[in-house]
N, C-alpha and C positions, 0 to 999 in steps of 0.2 A: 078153856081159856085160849087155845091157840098157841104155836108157836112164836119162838123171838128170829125174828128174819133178818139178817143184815146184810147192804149190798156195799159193796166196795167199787168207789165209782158214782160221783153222784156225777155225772154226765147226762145225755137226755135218756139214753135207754136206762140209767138209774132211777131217773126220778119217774120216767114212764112206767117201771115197773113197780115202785113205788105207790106210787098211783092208783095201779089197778089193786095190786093188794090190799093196800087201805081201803079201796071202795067196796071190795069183794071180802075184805075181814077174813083173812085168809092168815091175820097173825094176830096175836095181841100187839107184838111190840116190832116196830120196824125202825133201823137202826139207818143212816146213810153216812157213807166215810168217804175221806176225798182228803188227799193233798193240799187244796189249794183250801186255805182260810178262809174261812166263813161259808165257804159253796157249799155246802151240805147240809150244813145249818140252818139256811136260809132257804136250800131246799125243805127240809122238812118241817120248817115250820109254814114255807107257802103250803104245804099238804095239808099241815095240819087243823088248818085256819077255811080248810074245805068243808071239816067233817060233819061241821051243822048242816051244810047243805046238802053233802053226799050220806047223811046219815047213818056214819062208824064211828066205832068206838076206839080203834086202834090209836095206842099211841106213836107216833113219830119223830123218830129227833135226829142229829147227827152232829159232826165232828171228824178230826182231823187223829183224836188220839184210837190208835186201833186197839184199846182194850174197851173202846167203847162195844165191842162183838162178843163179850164177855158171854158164856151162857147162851149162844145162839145154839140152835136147832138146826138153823140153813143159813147158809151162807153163800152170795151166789157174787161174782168175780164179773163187774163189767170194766174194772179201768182198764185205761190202756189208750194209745193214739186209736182214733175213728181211720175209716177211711177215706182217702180223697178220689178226687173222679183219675181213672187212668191207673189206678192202686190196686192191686190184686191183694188177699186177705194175706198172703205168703209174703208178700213187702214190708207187711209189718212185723214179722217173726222176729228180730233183732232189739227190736224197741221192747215188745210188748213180754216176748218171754223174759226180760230183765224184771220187767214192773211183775209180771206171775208171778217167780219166785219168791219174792219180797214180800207178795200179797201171803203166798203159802205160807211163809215161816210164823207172817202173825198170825195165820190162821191155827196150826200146829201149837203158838202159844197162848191162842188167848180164846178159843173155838173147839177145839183136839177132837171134840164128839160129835160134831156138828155132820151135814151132808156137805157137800161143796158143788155147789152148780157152775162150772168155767162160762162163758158166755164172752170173754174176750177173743178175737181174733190174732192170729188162726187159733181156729177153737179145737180143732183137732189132734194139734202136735199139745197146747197150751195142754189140753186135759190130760191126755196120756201122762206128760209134764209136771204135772200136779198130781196123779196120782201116784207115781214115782215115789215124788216128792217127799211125799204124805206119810206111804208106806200101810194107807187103809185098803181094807179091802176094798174092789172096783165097782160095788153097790153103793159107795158114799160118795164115789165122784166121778160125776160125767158131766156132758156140756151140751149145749143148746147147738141143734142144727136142724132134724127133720122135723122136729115141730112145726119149724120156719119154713122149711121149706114145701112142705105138706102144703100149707096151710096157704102159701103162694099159687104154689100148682092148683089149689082145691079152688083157689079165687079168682085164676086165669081161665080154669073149665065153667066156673058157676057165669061168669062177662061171655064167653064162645058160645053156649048151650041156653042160657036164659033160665036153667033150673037153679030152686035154694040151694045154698050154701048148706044146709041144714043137712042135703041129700048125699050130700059130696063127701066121698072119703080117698083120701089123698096117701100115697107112699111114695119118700123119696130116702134110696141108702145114700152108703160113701160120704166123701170127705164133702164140708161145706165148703166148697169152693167151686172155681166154675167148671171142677171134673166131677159133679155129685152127680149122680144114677137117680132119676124121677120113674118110677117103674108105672108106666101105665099098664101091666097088666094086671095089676095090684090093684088098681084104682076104680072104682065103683061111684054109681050117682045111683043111690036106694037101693044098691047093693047087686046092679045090672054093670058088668062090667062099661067102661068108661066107653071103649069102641064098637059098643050098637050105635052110641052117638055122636061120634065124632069120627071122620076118616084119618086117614095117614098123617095128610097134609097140614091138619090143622093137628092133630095130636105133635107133630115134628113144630110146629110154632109154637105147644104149648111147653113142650121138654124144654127146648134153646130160652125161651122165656124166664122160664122157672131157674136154670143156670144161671143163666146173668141178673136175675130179680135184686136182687142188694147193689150191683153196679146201677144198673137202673136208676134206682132210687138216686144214688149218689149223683149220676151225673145230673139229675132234673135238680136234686135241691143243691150242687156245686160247695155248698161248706161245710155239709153233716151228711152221717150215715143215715138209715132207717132205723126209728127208733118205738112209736109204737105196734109195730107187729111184733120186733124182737120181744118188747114188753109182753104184747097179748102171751107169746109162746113161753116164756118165762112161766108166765103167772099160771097157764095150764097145765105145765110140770108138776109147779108148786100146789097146785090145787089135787092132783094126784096122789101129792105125795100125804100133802095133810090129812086128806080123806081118806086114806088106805084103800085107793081104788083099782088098783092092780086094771092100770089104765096101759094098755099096747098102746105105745107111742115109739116113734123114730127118736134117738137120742144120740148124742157123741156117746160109746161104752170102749170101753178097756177089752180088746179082745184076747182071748186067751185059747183059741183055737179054732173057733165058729168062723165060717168062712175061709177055712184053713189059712188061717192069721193069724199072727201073734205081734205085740212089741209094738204097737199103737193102737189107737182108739181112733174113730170114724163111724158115722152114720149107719145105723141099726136099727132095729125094731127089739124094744125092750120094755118086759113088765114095769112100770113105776107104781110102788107102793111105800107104807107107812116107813121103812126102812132105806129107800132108794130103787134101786135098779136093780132087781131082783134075779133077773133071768134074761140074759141076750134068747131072741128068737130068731131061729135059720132059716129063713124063706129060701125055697128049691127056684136055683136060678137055671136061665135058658144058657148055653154057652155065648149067645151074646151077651146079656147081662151079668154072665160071671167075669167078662174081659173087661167091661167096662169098669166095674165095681174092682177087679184087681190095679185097671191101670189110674183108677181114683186113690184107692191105698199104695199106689208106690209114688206116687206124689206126696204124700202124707210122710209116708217113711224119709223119703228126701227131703224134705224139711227136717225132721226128727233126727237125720244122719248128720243135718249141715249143722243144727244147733249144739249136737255131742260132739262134734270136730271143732266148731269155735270152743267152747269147755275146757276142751284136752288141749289147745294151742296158747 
């Protein structure tokens, strides 16, 4: 039958992810919640009013009261302020870790068994944050980052090179923001590393690219974030996790020593399976890539230190 999926947040990467699920039948029952009256409502039932023609069966509904997440399986966190052009994802930390919390406690009350996918910005400090929170173990709750950003990097080489998409395999660690690590030595086109075909030059336009890819977006479209790739990467999580595929994917994970870290969550490469995030994987870094990826997680932790000092004051 599929899982009961609920997103909190019916915003555009809500209803975009939405969207894909329902098309992809990835749940039986997709739930959307939101603040503001009637918006999620009205979101899913525009969804729902597709399914003759995208041909699913899923049902879709939404609402404002959060025991509508009653019996979820997954539950995945997009509200929160978007970002604006000139905004770094850290700008928003003040606002959106209030709206976390609040999302956590109903989740805790009314979800308790559920996974928890973060997907709000900053998604880094927000997950660690939630999983605190939560007090689950760090398989139930992690948050959208290298999917996204993989998957930028893998579409800015497939546009430079003129090969499928299909061939491209993309790794980017650290924190989702504009200090993330894009490791081209990780990265393959049909499994020949990336730099037979690309030199220096153009690999150093496609990293700085791949960093600022979400600013990008924002400043061309001036009112909204990017909202269906976050969807696409969403819904590849979720499709991992349904099918028990023990899918290596880049993920926000709770670190617990890997990386010689501890005491935040940041961009990783981790098993996703029928249970979550089953197992952080250690890729052997160069001593340039371990400086970057450190001086990515102390960015991370300085948000994490400034929001437990706003707490304590």
């Amino acid at each position: 039958m599929g899982p009961k999926v609920s997103i909190v947040g019916a915003g555009r990467v809500g209803e975009s992810t939405a969207q894909i699920l329902a098309m992809q039948q990835l749940a039986r029952e997709i739930v959307l919640l939101d603040v503001r009256e009637g918006v999620a409502a009205g979101v899913a039932l525009d969804i729902q009013e597709s399914a003759p023609l995208f041909r699913f069966d899923t049902r879709v509904h939404g609402g404002t009261d959060p025991a509508l997440m009653e019996g979820s399986d997954i539950v995945v966190v997009t509200a929160g302020l978007p970002r604006k052009p000139g905004m770094s994802r850290s700008d928003l930390l003040d606002a959106n870790a209030r709206v976390a919390r609040t999302v956590v406690e109903q989740i805790l009350q009314h979800a308790p068994t559920a996974i928890l996918i973060m997907v709000t910005n900053p998604v880094d400090v927000l997950t660690y944050l939630a999983w605190r929170q939560t007090g689950w173990s760090r398989r139930r709750v992690f948050g959208l980052s290298g999917v996204l950003d993989a998957a930028r990097m893998a579409a800015f080489i497939a546009l430079e090179t003129g090969f499928s998409i299909r061939d491209i395999q993309a790794m980017v660690l650290g924190g989702h923001g504009d200090a993330m690590v894009p490791m081209p030595r990780y990265t393959t086109i049909g499994g020949v590393p990336v730099r037979h075909f690309l030199d220096e030059e153009a690999l150093a336009r496609i990293v700085e690219r791949t960093r600022h890819g979400g600013a990008e977006i924002v400043a061309l479209k001036k009112t909204s974030s990017a909202n269906d790739s976050p969807a696409a990467a969403i819904a590849t999580m979720i499709d991992a996790v349904v099918h028990d595929r023990r899918r290596l994917l880049p993920v926000v994970a709770v670190l617990e020593g890997e990386y010689g870290l501890e005491g935040l969550a940041m961009g990783v490469p981790a098993v996703l399976e029928r249970d979550g995030a089953s197992r952080v994987v250690e890729l052997e870094l160069t001593d340039e890539e371990r400086a970057r990826f450190r001086a990515s997680a102390d960015a991370v932790l300085a948000d994490i230190a400034r929001l437990e000092r706003a707490a304590r004051s």
